[in-house]
C-alpha positions, 0 to 999 in steps of 0.5 A, spaced: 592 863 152 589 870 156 582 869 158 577 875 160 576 873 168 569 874 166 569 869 161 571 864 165 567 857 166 570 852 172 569 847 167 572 849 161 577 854 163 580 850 169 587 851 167 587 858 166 584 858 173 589 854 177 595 858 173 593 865 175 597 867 182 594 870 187 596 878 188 602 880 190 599 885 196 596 878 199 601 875 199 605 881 203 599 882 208 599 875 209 607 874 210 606 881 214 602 877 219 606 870 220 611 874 222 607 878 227 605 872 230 611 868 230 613 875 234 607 876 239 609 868 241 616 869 242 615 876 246 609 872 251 614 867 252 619 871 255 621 870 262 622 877 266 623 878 273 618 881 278 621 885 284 617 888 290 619 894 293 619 896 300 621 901 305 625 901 310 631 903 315 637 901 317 639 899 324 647 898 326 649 893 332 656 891 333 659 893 327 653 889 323 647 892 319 641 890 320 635 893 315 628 893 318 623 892 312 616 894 313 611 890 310 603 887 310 601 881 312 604 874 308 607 880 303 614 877 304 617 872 300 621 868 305 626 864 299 633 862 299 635 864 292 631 871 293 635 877 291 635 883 295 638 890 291 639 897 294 641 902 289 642 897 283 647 894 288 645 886 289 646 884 296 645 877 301 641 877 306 639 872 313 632 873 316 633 875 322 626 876 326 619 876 322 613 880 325 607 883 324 608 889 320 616 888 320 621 884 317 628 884 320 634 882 314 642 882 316 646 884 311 653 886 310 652 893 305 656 898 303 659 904 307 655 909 303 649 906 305 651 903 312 649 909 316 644 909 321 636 910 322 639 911 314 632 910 310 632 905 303 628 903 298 630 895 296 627 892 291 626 884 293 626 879 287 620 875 288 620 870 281 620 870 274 614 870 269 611 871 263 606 875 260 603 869 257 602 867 265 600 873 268 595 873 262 593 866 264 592 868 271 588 874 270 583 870 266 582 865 271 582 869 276 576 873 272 573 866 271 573 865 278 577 858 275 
């Protein structure tokens, strides 16, 4: 029933050919590499946020907290459902006044920090995304698409 495989002939041995298996290390990279696949589709596909960190100060008037960001030009993401975090703390905010170089925020913050002229680092989520968009973006961008 075992045939030598160098003795084989597709035409009068066709039977021995179609019942040998494949190797057993084939099929482990083979399924090794379907599953790093199926891994690498879902890691790109999931969302995560983006934040953007600014300096700033804050500023106290009758009893309310005003927080004066810095920033450039159009850098500012003026959304409603923006989160504004300062020191892990999530706060809401009210845009108060937009200049040049400045944005003024009023926020209802927390004793410890509602200091005046008091220096903060506050992260601004500005969207979600994934990596799969990120590439894509760069890709276009390069293309000059």
């Amino acid at each position: 029933m075992y045939a030598k495989m160098d003795n084989l002939d597709i035409y009068n041995n066709s039977r021995v050919i179609l019942e040998k298996n494949a190797p057993k290390s084939i099929v482990s990279w083979i399924t090794i590499l379907c599953i790093l696949l199926i891994l690498l589709i879902i890691f790109f596909s999931i969302p995560f946020n983006v934040y953007k960190s600014y300096g700033g100060y804050i500023s106290v008037y009758n009893h309310n907290s005003y927080l004066n960001l810095f920033i450039t030009k159009g850098d500012f993401p003026i959304h409603k459902n923006s989160k504004l975090y300062i020191k892990n703390d999530k706060y809401n905010y009210e845009v108060i006044e937009i200049e040049d170089d400045k944005v003024i925020l009023k926020v209802n913050l927390k004793d410890e920090i509602n200091i005046d002229n008091n220096v903060v680092l506050v992260n601004i989520l500005s969207n979600r995304t994934t990596v799969f968009e990120i590439l894509k973006n760069k890709i276009k961008k390069g293309l000059d698409i």
